[in-house]
N, CA and C atoms as a LAMMPS dump frame, in Angstrom:
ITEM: TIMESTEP
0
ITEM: NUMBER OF ATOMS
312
ITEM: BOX BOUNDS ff ff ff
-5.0000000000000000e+02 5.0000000000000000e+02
-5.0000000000000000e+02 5.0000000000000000e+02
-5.0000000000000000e+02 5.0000000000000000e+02
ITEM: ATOMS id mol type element x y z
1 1 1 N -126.923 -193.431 -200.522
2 1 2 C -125.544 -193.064 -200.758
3 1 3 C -125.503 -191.934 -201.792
4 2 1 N -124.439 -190.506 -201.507
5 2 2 C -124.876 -189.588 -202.229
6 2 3 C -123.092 -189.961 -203.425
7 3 1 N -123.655 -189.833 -204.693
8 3 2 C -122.469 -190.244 -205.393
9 3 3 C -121.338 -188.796 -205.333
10 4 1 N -120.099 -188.907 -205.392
11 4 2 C -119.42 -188.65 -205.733
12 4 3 C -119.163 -187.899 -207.068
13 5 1 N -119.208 -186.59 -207.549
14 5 2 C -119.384 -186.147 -208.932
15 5 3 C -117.907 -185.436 -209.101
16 6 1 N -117.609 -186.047 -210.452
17 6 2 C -115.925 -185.605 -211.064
18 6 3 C -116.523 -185.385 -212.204
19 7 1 N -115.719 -184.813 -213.159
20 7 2 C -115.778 -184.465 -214.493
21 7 3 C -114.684 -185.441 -215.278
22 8 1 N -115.067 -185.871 -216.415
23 8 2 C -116.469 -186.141 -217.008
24 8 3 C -117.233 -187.078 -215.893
25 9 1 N -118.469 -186.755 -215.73
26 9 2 C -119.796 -187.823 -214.46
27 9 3 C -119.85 -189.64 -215.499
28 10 1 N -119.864 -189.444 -214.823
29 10 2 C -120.084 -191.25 -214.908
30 10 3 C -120.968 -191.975 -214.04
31 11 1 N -122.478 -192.448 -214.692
32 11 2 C -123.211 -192.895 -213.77
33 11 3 C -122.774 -194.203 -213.283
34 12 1 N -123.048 -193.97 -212.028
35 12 2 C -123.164 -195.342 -211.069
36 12 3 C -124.37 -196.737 -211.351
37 13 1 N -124.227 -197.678 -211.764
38 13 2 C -125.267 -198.332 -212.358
39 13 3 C -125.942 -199.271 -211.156
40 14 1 N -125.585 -198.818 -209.491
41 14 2 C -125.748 -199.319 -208.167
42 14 3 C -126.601 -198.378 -207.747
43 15 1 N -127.199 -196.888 -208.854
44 15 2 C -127.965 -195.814 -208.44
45 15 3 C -129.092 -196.736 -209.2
46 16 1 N -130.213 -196.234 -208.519
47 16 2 C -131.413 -196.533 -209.044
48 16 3 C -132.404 -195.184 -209.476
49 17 1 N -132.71 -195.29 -210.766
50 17 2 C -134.17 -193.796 -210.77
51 17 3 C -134.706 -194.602 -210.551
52 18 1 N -136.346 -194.124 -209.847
53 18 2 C -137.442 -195.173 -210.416
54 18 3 C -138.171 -194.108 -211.211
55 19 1 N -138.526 -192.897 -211.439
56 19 2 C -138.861 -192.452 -212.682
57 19 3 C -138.143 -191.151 -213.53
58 20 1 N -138.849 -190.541 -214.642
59 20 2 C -137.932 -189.582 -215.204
60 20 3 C -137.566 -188.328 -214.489
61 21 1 N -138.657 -187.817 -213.328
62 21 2 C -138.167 -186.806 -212.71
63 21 3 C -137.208 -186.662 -211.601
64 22 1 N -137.057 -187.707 -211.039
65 22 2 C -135.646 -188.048 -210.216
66 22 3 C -134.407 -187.821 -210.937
67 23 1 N -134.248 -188.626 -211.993
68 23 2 C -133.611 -189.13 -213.041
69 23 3 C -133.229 -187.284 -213.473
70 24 1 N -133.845 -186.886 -214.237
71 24 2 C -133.863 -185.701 -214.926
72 24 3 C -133.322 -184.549 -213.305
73 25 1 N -133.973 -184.268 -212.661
74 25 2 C -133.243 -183.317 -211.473
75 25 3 C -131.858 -183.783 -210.532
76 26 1 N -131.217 -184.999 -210.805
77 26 2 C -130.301 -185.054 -210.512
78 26 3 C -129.321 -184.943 -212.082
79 27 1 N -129.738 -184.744 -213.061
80 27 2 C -128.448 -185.309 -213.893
81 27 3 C -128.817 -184.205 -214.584
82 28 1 N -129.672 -183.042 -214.916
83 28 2 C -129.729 -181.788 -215.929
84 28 3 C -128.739 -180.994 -215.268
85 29 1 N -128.685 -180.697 -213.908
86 29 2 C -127.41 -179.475 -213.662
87 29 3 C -126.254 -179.929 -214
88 30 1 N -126.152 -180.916 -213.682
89 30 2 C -124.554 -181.665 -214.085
90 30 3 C -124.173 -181.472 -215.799
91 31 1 N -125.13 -181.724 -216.752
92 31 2 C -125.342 -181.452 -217.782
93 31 3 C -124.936 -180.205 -217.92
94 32 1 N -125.725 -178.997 -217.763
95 32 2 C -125.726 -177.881 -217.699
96 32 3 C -124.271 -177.75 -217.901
97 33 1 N -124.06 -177.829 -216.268
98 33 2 C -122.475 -177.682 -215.948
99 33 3 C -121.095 -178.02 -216.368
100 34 1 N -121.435 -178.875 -217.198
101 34 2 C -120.692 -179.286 -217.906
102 34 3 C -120.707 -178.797 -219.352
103 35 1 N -121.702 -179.006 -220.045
104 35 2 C -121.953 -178.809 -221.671
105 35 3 C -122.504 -177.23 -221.88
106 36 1 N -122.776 -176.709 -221.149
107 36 2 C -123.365 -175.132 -221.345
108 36 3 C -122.524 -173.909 -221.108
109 37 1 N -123.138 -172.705 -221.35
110 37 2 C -122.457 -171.859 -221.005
111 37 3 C -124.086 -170.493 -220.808
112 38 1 N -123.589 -170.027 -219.317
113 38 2 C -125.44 -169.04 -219.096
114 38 3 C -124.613 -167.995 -218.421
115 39 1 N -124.891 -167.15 -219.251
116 39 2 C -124.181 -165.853 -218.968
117 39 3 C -125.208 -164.605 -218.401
118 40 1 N -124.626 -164.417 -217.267
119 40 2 C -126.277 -163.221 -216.614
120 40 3 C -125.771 -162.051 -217.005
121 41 1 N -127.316 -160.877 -217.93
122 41 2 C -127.433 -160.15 -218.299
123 41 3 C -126.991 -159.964 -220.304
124 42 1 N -127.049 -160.974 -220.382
125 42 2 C -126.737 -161.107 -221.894
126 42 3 C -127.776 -161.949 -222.387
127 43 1 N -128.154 -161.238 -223.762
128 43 2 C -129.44 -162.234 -224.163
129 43 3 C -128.711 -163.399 -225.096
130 44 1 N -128.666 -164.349 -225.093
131 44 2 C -127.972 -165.546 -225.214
132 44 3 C -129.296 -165.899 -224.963
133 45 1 N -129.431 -167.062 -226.359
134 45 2 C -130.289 -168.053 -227.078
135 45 3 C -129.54 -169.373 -227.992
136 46 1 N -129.691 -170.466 -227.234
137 46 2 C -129.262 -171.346 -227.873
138 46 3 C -130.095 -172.227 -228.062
139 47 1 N -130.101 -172.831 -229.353
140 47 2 C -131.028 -173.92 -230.147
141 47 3 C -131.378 -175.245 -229.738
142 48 1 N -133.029 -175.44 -229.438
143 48 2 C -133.477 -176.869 -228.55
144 48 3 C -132.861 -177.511 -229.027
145 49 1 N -132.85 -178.006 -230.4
146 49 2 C -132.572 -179.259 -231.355
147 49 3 C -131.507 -180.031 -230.296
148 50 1 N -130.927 -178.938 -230.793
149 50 2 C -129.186 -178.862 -230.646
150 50 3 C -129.066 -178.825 -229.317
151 51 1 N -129.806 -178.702 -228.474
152 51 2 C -129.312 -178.615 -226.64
153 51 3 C -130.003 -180.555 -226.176
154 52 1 N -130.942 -180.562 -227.249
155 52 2 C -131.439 -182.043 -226.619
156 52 3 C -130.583 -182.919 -227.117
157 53 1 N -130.228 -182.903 -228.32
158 53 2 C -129.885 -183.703 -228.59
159 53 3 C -128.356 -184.041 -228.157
160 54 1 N -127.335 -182.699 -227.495
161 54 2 C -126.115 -182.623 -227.293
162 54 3 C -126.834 -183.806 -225.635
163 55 1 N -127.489 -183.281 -225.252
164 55 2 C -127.99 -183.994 -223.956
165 55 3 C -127.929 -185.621 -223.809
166 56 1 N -128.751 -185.645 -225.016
167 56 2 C -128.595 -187.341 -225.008
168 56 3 C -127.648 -187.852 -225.48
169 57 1 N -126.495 -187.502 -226.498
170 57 2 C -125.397 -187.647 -226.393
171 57 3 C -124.448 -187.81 -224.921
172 58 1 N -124.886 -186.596 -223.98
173 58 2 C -124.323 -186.538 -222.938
174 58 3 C -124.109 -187.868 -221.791
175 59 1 N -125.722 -188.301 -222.07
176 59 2 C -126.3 -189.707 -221.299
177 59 3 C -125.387 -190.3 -221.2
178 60 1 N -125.788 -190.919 -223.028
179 60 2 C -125.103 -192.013 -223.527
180 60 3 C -123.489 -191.999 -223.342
181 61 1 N -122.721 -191.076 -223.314
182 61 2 C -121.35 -191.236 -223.109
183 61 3 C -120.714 -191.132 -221.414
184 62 1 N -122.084 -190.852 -220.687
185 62 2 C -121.741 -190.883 -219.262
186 62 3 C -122.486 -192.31 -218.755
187 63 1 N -123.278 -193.065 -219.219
188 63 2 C -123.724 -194.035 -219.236
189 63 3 C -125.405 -194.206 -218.357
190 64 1 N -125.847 -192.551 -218.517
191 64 2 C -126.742 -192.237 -218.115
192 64 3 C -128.214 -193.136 -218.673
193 65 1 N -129.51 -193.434 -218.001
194 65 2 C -130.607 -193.611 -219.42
195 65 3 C -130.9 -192.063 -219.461
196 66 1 N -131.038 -191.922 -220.568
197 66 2 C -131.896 -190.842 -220.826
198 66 3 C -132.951 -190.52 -220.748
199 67 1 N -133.731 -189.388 -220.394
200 67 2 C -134.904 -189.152 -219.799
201 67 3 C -135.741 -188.262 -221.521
202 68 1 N -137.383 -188.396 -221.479
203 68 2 C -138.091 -187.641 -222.698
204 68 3 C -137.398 -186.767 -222.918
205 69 1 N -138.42 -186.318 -224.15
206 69 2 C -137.874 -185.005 -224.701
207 69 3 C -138.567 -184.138 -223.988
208 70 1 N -139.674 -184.577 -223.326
209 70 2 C -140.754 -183.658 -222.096
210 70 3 C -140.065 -183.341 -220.921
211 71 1 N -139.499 -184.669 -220.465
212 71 2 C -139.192 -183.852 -219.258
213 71 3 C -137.908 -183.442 -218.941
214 72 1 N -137.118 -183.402 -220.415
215 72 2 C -135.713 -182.165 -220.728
216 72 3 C -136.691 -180.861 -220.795
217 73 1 N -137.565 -180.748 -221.493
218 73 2 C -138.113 -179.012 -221.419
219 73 3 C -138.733 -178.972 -220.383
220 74 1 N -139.243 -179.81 -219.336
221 74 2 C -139.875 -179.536 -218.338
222 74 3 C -138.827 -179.002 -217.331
223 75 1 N -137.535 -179.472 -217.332
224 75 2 C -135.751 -178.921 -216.474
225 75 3 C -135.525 -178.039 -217.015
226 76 1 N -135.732 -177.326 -218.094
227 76 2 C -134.896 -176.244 -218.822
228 76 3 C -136.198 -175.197 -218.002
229 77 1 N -137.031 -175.393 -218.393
230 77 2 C -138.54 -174.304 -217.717
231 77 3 C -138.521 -174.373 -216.127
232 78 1 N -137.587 -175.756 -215.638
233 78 2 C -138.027 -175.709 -214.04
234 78 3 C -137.354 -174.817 -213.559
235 79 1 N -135.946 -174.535 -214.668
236 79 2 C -134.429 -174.251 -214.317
237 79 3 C -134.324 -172.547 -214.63
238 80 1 N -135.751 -171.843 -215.009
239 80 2 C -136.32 -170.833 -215.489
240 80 3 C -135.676 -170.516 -216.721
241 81 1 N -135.237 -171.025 -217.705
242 81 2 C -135.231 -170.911 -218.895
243 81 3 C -136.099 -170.752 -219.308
244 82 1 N -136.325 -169.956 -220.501
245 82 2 C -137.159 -169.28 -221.861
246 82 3 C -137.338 -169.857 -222.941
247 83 1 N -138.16 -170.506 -223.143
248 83 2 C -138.481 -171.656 -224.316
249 83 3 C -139.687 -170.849 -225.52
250 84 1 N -138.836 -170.26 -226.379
251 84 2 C -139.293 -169.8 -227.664
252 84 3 C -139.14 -169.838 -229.013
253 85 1 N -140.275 -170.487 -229.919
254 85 2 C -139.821 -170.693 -231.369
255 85 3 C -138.759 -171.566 -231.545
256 86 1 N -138.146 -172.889 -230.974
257 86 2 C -137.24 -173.707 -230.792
258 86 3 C -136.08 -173.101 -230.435
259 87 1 N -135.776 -172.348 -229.882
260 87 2 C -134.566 -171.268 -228.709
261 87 3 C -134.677 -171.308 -226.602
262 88 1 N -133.619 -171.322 -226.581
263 88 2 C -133.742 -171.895 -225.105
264 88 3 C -132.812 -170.059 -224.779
265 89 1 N -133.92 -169.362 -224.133
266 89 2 C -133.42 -167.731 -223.279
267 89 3 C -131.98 -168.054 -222.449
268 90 1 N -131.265 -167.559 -222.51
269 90 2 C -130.09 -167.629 -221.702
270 90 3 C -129.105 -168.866 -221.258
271 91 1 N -129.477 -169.719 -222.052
272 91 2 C -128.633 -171.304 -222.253
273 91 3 C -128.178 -171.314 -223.434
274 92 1 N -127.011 -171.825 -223.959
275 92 2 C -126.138 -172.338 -224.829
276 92 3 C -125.416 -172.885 -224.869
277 93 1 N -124.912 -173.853 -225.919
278 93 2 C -124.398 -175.104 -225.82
279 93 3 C -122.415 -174.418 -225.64
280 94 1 N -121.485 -174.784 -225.035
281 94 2 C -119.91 -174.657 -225.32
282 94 3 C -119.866 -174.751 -225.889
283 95 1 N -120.036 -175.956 -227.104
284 95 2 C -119.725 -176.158 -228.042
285 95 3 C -120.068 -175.302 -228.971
286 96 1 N -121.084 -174.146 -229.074
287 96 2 C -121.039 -173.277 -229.973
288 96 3 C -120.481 -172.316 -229.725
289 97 1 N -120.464 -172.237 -228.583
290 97 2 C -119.258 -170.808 -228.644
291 97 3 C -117.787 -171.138 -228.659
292 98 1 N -117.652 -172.247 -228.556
293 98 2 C -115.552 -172.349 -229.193
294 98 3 C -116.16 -172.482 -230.609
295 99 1 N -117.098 -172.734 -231.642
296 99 2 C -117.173 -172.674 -233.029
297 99 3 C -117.045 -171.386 -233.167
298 100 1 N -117.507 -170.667 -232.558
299 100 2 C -117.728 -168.996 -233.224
300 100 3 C -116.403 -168.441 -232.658
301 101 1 N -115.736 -168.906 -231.496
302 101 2 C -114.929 -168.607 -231.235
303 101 3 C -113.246 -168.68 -232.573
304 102 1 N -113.638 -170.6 -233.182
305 102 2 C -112.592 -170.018 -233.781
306 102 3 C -112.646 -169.416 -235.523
307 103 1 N -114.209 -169.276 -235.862
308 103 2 C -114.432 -168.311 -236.903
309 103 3 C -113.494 -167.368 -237.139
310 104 1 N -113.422 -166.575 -235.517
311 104 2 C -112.585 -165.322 -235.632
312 104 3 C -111.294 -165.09 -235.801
């Protein structure tokens, strides 16, 4: 059965993973799609810390399990993201850009 996806996602607890890479390639784009912002042709770098950890936040309030901290960078690299010096190439969190947004 293919679930149904609305915003905010809400896992189905009648879905089964049986491991993290199932788990992780169905629920990182949704993530993405929701909590990010990837803008083509702009160098935009946003901070691992801060992208994993907004992630597992994400889980937990969609009622997701959460998957390693391996195989979140193994989706960000599958997803051809740029993983340098704790900076993720062309991913960033929304939430930092309405902060900088209302700096101004």
């Amino acid at each position: 059965m293919t679930p149904t996806i609305t915003k905010p996602y809400r896992y189905r607890y009648s879905e089964t993973f049986r491991n993290d890479e199932i788990h992780a390639r169905f629920h990182f784009p949704i993530w993405v799609a929701e909590r990010c912002i990837h803008r083509e042709g702009f160098d935009d770098w946003g901070g691992l810390p801060a992208m994993t950890r907004d992630f597992h936040q994400w889980c937990e309030q969609a009622g997701v399990p959460p998957i390693t901290d391996e195989w979140f960078l193994r989706m960000l690299k599958a997803h051809g993201y740029e993983i340098q010096l704790g900076m993720v190439g062309g991913l960033f969190l929304a939430a930092d850009a309405w902060a900088l947004e209302k700096r101004r």
